[in-house]
Structure formats: structure tokens, C-alpha cells
ROGUTI-35264 format. One line per field, with one value per residue: x, y, z of N, C-alpha, C, O, CB in turn; chain. Coordinates in steps of 0.001 Angstrom, whole numbers, plus 524288, in hexadecimal, padded with zeros to 5 digits. Each point is the difference from the previous one (the first is absolute). Glycine has a CB too. Layout:
BEGIN
npx <- [X ...] $
npy <- [Y ...] $
npz <- [Z ...] $
capx <- [X ...] $
capy <- [Y ...] $
capz <- [Z ...] $
cpx <- [X ...] $
cpy <- [Y ...] $
cpz <- [Z ...] $
opx <- [X ...] $
opy <- [Y ...] $
opz <- [Z ...] $
cbpx <- [X ...] $
cbpy <- [Y ...] $
cbpz <- [Z ...] $
ch <- [A ...] $
This chain:
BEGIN
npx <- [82989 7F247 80370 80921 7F610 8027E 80573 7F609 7FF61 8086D 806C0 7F90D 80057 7F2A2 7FC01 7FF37 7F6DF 80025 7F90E 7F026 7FD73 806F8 7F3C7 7FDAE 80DED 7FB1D 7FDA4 80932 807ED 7FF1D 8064E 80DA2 8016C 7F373 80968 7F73B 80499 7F62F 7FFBB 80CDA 7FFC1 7F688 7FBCE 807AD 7FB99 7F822 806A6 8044F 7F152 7FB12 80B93 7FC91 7F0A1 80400 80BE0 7F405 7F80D 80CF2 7FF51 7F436 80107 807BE 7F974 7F2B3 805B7 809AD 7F75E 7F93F 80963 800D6 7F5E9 7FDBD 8090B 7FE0B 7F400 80753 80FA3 800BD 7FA0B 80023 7F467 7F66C 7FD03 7FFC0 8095B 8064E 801C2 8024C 80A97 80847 800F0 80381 809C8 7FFBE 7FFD1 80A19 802F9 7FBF5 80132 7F787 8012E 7FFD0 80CAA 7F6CE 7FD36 80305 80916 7FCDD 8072C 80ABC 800A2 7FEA5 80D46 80413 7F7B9 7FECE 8078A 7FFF8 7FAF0 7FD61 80CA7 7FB3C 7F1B1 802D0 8064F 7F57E 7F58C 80275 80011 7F5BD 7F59E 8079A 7FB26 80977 80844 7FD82 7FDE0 81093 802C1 7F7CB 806D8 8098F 7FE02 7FD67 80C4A 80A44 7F7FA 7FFB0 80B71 80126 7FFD6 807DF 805F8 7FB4E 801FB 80B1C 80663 7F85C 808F7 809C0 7FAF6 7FCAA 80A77 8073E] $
npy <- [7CDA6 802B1 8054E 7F1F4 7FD3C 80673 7F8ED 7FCC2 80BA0 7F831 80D86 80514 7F337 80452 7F042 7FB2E 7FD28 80F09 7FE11 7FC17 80328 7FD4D 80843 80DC7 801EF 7F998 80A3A 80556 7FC07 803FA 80D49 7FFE3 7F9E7 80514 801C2 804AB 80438 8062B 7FB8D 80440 80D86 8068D 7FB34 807D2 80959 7FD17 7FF8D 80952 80622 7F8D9 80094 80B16 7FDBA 7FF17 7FA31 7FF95 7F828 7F838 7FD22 7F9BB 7F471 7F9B9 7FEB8 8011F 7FA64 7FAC6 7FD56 7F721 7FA13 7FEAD 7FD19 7F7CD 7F609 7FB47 7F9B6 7F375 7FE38 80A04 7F803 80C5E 802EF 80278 80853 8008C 7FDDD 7F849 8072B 80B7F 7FF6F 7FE63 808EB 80520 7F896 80022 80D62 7FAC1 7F6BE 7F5CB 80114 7F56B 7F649 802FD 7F97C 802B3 7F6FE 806BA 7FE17 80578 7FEC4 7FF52 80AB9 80747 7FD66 80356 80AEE 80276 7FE03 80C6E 80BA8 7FEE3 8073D 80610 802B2 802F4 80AC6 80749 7FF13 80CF0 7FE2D 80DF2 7F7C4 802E2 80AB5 80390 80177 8043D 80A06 7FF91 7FE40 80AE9 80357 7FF4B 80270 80A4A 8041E 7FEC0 80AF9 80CE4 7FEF6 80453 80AB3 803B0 8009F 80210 8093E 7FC4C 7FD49 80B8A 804EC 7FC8B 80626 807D6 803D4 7FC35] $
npz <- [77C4D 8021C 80BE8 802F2 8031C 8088E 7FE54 7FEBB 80B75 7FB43 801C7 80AC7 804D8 7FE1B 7FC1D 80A85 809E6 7FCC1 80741 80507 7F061 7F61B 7F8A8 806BD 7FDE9 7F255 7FD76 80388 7F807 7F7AD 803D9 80124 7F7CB 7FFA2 7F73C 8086C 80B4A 7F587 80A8E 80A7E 801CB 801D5 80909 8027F 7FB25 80611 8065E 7FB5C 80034 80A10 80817 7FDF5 802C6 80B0E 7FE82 803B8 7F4CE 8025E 80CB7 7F9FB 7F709 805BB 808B6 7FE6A 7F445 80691 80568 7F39A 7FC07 80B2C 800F9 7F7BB 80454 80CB7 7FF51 80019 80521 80627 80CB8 803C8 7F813 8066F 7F627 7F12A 809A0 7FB3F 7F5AF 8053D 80880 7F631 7FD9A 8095B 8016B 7F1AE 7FFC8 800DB 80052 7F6A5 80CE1 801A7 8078A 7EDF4 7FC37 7F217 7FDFE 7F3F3 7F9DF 80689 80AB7 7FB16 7FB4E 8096A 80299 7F1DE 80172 80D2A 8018E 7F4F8 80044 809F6 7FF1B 7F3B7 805C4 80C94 7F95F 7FBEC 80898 7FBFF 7ED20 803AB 7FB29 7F642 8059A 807F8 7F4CB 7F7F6 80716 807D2 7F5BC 7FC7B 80A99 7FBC8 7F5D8 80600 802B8 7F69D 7F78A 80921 7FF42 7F604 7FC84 808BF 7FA44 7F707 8069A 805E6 7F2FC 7FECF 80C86 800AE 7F56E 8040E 8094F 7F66E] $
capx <- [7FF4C 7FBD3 7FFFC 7FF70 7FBBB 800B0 7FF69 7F922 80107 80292 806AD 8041E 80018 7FCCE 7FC22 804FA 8031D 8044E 80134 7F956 7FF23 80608 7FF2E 7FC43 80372 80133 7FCFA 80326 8050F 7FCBE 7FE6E 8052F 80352 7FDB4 800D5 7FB43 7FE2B 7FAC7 7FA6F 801E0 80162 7FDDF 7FF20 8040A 7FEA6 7FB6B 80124 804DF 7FEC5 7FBA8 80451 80219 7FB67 800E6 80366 7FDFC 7FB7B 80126 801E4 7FAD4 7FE54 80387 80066 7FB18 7FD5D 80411 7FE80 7FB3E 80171 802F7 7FC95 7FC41 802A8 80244 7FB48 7FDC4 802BD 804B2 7FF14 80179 7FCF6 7FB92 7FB4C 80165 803CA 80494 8037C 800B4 801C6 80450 802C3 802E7 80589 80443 801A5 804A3 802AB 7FC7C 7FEA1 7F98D 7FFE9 7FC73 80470 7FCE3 80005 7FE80 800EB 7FF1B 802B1 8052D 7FE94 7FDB4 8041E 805EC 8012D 8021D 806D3 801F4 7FF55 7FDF3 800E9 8023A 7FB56 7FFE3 803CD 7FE77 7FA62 7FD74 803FD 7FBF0 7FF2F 801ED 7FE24 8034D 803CB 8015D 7FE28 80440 80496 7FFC2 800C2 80584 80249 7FCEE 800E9 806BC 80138 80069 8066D 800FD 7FE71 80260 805E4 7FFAD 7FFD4 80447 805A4 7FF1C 801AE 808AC 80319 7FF9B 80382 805EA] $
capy <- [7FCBF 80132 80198 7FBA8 7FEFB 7FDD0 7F99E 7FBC9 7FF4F 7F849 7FF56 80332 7FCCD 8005E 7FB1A 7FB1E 7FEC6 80328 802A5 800F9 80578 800B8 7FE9B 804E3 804F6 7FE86 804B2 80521 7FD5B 800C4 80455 8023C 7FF66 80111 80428 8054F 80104 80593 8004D 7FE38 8041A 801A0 7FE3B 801C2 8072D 7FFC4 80004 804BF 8062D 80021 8015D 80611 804D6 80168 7F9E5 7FDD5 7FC14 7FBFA 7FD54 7FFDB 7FBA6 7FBAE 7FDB7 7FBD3 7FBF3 7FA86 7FC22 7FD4B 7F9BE 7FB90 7FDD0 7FE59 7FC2C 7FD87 800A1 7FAE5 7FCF8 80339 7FEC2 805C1 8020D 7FF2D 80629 803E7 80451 7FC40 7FFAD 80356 7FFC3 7FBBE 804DF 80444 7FE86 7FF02 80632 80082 7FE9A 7FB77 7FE8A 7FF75 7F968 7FC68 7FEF6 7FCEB 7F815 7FE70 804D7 80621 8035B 7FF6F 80394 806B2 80290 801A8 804A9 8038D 7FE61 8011E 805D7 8027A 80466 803C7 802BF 80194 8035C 80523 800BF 805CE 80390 802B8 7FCE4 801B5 80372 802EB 80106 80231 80551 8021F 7FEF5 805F8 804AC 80103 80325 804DF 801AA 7FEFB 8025E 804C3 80023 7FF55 804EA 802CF 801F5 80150 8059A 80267 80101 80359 8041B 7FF57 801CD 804B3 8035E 7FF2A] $
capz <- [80498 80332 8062B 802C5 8044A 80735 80247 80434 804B3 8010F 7FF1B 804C7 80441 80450 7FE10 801AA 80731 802D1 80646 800DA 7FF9D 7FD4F 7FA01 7FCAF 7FF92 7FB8E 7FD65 7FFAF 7FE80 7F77E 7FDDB 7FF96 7F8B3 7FA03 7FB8A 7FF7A 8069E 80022 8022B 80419 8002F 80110 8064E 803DE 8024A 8044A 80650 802E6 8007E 8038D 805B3 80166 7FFBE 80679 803EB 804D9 7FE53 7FD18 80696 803C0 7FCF0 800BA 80290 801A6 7FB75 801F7 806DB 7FE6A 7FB90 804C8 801ED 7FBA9 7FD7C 80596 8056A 80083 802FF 803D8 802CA 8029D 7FDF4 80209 8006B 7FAE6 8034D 7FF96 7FB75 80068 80334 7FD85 7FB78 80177 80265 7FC0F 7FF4A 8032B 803B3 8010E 802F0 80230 8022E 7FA11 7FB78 7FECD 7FF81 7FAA6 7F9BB 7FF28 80302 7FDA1 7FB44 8021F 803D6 7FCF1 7FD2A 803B5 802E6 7FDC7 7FFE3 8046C 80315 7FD11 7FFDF 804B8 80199 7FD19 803F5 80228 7FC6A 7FE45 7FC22 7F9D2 7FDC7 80577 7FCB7 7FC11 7FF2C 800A5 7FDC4 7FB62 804AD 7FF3E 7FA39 80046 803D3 7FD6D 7FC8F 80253 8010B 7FBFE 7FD45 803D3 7FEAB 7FAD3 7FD9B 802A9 7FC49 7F939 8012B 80121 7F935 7FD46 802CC 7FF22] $
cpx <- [7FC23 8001F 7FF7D 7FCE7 801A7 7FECF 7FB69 80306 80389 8048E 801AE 7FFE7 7FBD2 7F9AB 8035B 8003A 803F6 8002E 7F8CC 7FF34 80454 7FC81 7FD7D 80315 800D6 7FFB9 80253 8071F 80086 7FF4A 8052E 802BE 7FCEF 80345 7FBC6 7FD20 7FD17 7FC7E 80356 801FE 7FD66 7FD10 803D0 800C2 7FBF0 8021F 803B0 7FDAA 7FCA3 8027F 80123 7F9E0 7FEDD 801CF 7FCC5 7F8C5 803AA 80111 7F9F1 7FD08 80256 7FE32 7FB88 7FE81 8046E 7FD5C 7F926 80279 80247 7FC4D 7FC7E 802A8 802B8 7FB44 80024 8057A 80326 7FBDD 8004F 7FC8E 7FA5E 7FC1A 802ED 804D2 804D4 80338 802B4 8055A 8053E 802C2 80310 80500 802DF 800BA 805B4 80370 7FE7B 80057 7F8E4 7FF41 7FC0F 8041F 7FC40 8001D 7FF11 80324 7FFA7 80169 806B3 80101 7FDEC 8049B 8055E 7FEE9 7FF57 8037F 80285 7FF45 7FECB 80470 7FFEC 7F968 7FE01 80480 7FD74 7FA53 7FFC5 80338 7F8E6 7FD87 8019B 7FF19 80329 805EA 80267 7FEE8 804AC 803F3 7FE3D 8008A 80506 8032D 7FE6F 803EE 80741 7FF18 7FF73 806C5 80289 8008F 80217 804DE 80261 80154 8053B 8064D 7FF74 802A9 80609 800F2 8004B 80300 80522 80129] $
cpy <- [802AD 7FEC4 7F902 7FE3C 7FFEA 7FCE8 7FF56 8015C 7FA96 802A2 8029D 7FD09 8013C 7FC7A 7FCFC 7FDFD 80394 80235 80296 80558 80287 80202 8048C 80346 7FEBA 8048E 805AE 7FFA9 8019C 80664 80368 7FEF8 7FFF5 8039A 803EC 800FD 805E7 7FFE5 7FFA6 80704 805FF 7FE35 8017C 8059C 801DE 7FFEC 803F4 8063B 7FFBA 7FF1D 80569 802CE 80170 7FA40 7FE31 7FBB9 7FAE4 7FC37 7FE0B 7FAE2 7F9F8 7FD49 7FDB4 7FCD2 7FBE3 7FC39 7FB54 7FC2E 7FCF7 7FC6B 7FB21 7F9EB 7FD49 7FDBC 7F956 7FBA5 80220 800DF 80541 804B2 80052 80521 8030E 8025D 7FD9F 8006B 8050B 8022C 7FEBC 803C7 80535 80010 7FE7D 80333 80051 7FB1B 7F886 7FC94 7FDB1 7FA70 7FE15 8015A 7FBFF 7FA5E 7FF00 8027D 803B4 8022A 800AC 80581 804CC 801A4 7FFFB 8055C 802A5 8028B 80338 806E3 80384 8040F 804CE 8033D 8022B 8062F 806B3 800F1 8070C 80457 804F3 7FCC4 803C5 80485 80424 8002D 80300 805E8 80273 7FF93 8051E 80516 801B7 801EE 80595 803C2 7FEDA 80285 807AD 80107 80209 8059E 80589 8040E 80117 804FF 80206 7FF72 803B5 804F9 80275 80102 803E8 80531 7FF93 802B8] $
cpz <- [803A1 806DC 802B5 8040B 804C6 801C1 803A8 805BE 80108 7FF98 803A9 80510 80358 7FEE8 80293 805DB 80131 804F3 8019A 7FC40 7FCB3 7F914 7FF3F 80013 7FA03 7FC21 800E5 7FD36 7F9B6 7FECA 7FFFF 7FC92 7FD8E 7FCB9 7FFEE 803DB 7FD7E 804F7 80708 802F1 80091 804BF 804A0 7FFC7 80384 8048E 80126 7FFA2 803B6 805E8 8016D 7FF16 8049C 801EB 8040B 7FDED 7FE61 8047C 800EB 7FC87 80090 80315 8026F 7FB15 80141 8050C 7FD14 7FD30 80335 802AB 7FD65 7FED8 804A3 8055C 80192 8009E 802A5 80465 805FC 7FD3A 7FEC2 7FD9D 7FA76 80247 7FF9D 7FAEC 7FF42 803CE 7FCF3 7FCC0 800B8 80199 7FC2C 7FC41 8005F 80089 7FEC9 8037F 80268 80063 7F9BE 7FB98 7FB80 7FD01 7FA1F 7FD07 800EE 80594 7FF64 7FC94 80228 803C2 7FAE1 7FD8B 804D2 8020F 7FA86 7FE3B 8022A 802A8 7FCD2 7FF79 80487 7FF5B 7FCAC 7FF71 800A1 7FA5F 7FDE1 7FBAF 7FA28 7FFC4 8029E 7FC4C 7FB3C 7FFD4 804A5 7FDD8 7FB87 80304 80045 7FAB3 7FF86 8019C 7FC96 7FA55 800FB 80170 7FAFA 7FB6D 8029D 7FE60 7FCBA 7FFCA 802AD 7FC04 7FB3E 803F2 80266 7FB1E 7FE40 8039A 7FDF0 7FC65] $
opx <- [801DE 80103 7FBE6 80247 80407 7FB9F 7FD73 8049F 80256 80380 80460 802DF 7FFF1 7FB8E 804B7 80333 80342 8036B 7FDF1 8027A 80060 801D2 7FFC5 7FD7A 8008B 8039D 80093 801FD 8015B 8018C 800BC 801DE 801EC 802EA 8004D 7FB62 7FD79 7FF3E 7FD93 7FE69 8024B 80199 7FECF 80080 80102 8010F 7FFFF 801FB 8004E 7FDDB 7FFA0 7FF8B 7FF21 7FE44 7FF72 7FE1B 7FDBD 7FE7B 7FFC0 7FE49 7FDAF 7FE31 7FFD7 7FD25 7FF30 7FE34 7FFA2 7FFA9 7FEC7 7FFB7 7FEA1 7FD88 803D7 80034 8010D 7FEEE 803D9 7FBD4 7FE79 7FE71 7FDC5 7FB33 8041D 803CF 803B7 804C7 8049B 802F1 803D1 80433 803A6 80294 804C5 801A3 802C8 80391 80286 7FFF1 7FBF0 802AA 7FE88 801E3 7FD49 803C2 8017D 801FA 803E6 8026B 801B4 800E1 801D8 801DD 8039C 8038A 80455 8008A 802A8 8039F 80084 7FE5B 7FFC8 7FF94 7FCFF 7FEAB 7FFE6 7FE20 7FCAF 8018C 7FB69 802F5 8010D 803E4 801C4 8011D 80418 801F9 7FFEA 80426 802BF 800AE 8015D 80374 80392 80099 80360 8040E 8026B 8031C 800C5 803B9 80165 8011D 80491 8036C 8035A 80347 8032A 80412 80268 8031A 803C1 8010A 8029F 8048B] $
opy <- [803F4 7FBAA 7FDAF 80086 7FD7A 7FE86 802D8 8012F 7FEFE 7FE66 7FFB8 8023C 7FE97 801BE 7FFE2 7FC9B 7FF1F 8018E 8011E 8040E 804B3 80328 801AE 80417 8041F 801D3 80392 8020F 803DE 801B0 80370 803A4 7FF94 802B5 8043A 7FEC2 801DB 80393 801EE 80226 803D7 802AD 800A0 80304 8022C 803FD 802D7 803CF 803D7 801FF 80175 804AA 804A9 7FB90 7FB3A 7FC02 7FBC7 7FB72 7FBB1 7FC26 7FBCB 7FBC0 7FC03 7FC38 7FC14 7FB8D 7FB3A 7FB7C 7FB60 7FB39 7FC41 7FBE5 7FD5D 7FE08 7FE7A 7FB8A 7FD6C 80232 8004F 803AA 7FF05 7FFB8 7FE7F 80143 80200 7FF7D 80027 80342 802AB 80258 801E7 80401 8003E 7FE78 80168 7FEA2 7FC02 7FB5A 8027E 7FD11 7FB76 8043F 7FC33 7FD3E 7FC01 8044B 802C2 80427 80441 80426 80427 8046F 80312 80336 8012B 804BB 803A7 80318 804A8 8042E 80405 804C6 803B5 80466 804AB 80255 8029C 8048D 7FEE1 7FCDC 804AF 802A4 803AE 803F0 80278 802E4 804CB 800FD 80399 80452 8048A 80341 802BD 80392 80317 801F3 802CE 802C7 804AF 801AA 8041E 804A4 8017F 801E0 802BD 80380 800D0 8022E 8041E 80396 801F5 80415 80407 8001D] $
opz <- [80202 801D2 7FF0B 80434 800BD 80156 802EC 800A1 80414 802E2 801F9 80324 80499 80095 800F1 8012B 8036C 80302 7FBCD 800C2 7FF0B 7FCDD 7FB80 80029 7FD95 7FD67 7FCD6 7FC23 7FD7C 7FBC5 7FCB7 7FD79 7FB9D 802B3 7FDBB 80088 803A6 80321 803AD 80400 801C4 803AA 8049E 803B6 8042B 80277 803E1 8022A 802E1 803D0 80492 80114 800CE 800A7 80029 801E4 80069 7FFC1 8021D 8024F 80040 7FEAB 802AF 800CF 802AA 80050 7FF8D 8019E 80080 7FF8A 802AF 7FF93 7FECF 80462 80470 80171 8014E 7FF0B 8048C 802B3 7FBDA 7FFFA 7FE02 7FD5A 7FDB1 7FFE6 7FEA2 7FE09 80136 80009 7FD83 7FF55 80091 7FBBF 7FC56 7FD13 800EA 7FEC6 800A1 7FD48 7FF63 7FEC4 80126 7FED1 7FDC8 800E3 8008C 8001A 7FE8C 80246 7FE6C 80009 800CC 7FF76 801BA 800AA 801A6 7FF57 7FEE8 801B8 802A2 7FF94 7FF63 8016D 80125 7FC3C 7FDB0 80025 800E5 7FDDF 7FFB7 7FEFD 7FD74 7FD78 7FF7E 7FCB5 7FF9E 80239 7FE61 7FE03 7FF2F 7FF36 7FE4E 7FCD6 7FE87 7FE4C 7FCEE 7FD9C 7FF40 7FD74 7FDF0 7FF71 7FFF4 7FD30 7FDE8 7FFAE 7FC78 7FEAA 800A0 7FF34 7FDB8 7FDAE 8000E 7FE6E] $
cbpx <- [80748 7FA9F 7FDCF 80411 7F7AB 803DA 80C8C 7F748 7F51C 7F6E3 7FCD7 7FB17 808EE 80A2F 7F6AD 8030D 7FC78 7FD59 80F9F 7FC31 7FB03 806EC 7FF69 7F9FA 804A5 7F99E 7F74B 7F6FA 7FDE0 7F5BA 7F54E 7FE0F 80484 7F40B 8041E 80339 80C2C 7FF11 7F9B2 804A9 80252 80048 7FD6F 803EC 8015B 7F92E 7FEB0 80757 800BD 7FB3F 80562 80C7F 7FCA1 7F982 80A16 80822 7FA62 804DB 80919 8006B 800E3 8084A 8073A 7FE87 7FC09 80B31 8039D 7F99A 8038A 806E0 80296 7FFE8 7FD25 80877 7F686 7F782 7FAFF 80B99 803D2 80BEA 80977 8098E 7F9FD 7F26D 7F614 7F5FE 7F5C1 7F374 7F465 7F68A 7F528 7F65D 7F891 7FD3A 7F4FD 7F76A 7FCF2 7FF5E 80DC0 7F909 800B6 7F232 80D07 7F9EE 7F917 7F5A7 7F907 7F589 7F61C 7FE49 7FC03 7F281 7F868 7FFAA 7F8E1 7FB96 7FD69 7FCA1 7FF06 7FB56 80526 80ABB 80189 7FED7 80973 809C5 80491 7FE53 81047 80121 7F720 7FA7D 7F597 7F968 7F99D 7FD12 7F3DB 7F8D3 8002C 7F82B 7F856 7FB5F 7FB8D 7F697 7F228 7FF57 7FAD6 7F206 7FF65 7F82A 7F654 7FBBC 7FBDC 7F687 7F188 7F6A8 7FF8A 7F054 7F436 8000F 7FA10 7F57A 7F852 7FC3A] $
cbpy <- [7F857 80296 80E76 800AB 7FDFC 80675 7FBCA 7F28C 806A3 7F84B 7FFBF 80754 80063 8087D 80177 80802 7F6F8 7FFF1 8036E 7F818 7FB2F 7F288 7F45E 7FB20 7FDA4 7F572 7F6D8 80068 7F386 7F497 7FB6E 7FCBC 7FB99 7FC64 7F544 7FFCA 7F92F 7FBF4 7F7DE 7F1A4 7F571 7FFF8 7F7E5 7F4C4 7FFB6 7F788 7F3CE 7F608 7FFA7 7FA4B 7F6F0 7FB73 7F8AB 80C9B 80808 80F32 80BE1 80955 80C05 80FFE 80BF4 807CB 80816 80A47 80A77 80AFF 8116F 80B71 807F1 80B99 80C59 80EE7 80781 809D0 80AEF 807A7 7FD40 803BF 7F5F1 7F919 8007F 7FAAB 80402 80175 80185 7FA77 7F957 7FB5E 7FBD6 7F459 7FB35 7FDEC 7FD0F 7FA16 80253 807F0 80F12 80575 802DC 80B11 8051E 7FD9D 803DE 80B1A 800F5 7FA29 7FA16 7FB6F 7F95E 7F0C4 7F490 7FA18 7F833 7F2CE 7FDF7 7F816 7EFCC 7F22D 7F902 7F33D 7F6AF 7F553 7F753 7EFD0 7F1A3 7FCCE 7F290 7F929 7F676 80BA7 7F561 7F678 7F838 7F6CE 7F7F8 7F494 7F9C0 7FF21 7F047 7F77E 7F800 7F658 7F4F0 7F884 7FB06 7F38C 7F29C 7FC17 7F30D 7F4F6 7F664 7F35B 7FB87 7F836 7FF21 7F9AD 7F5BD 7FA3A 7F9FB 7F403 7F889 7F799 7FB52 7F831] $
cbpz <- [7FD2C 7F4AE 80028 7F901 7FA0A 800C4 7FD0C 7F869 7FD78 7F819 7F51D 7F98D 7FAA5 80186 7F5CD 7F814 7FC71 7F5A3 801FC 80AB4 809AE 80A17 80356 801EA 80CAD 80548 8047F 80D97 809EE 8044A 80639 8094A 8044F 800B4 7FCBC 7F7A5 80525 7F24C 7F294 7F74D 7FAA3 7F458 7F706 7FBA6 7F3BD 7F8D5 7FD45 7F9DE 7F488 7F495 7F937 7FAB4 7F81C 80137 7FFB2 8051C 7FB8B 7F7B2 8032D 80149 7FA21 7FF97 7FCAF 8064E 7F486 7FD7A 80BC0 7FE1A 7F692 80319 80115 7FBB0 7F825 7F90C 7F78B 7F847 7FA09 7F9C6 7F47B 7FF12 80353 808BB 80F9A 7FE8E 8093B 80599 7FD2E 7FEC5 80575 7FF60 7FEE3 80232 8074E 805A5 807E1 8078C 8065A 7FA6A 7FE67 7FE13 80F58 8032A 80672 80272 80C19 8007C 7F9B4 7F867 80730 7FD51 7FB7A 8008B 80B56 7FD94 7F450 7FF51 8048D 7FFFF 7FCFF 7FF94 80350 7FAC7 7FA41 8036A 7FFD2 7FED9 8097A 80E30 7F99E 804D6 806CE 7FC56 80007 80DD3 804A8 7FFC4 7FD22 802FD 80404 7FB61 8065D 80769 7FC83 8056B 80ADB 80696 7FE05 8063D 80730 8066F 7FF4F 805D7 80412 800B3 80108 80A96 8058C 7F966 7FF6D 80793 7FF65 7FDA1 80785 80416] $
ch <- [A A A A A A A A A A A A A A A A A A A A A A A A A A A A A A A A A A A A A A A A A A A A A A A A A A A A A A A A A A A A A A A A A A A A A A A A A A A A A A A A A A A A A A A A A A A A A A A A A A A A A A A A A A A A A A A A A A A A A A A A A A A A A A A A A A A A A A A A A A A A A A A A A A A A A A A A A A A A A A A A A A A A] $
């Protein structure tokens, strides 16, 4: 019996009048029950290694490339979304709090503020964390230092033994 296909968007309900914009998440959706997310999965490592390579470039991309797409995908019927800044402005409050008089009107904006809202506080929060290279080289620091110890006390129980 051979791997069962992932169901059509019709069956998951996102065809149809479900709702604005409902239909371009379809694709992502599909890539989550596919049988052969490789390619999906890997995309998601990326982001998660290029987030810790320095958190704060990753805060800084989010919130002026996000704000720009915002900007890009709201300019012509959001009525509050006047300037690049404005989007920018947006993105930075749906980090947190998402507080702010611009809420958005389209699909894509919609979709940019969910992922934000959704990962923005955990990528904000771990903003002043050290980047990867900072890390890993105090952690070989520490092993370094825990394996000195180590040897430390090594010698010191040879020399309790050999007194006994």
C-alpha cells in the first residue's frame, strides 16, 4: 500500500468563500501533511540557524523588510498605510503588543502580521542573546575549563589512594 496523497485545498476548507486570502495559506498547509517535506524542512532549519547567527540582524530584517512588505501590500487600500515608515512602525508593535492606529486590510498583510504576532515576541526576546559564533566558542570555553577541573580531581583521588 503506497504513501497517501495530501488532500486538495477543497477538502481542507481553504477553496471555496472560506474566508479573504484564505486560499494562499493552502500551500503551506499541503507542505505540512505532505509525505515529503525535505524541502519544507529544510527551509525551516535555515531560518532557525540564520535567527541565532545573530538574533539582533534577524530583529532588524523582520521588522524593516516585514514593515517594507507590509508597506508594499497595504499601501493602495489601507488608508493609514501611507509611507514605508508606517509599515515599519506596524511591524515593530506586532513584535509585542501590536498596538497602533494601522491594522491590516489585505491577504498579505494579514499573513505578514500573523507571522510576526506569531514569532515576533520569541525572536525579539532572544534579540540581546549572544550570536551562534559568541556562543559556541563559551560553551567550548566552558567544556575546556569543566574538563581542567575534571583532571583536577582526577589527580587529587589518585593521590587520596595512593596514601591509603
Amino acid at each position: 500500500m503506497g504513501a497517501m496523497p495530501p488532500p486538495s485545498a477543497a477538502v481542507l476548507g481553504f477553496a471555496g468563500g472560506t474566508g479573504p486570502g484564505l486560499a494562499a495559506l493552502a500551500p503551506l498547509a499541503l507542505a505540512f501533511l505532505s509525505a515529503d517535506a525535505a524541502d519544507f524542512t529544510a527551509i525551516k532549519s535555515g531560518i532557525r540557524r540564520w535567527a541565532k547567527d545573530d538574533p539582533i540582524d534577524a530583529l532588524f530584517a523582520t521588522v524593516v523588510g516585514g514593515g517594507l512588505a507590509f508597506y508594499l501590500a497595504e499601501k493602495d487600500s489601507n488608508p493609514n498605510c501611507l509611507t514605508p515608515w508606517d509599515g515599519v512602525l506596524y511591524m515593530a508593535t506586532a513584535l509585542s503588543v501590536g498596538y497602533d492606529n494601522l491594522f491590516p486590510t489585505t491577504p498579505t498583510g494579514h499573513a505578514l502580521a500573523t507571522f510576526v504576532q506569531t514569532f515576533g515576541p520569541a525572536l525579539s526576546g532572544a534579540a540581546l542573546d549572544a550570536p551562534a559564533a559568541e556562543a559556541a566558542a563559551a560553551a567550548a570555553e566552558a567544556a575546556a575549563v569543566n574538563r581542567a577541573i575534571l583532571s583536577r580531581l582526577d589527580d587529587i583521588v589518585r593521590l587520596l589512594e595512593a596514601q591509603q
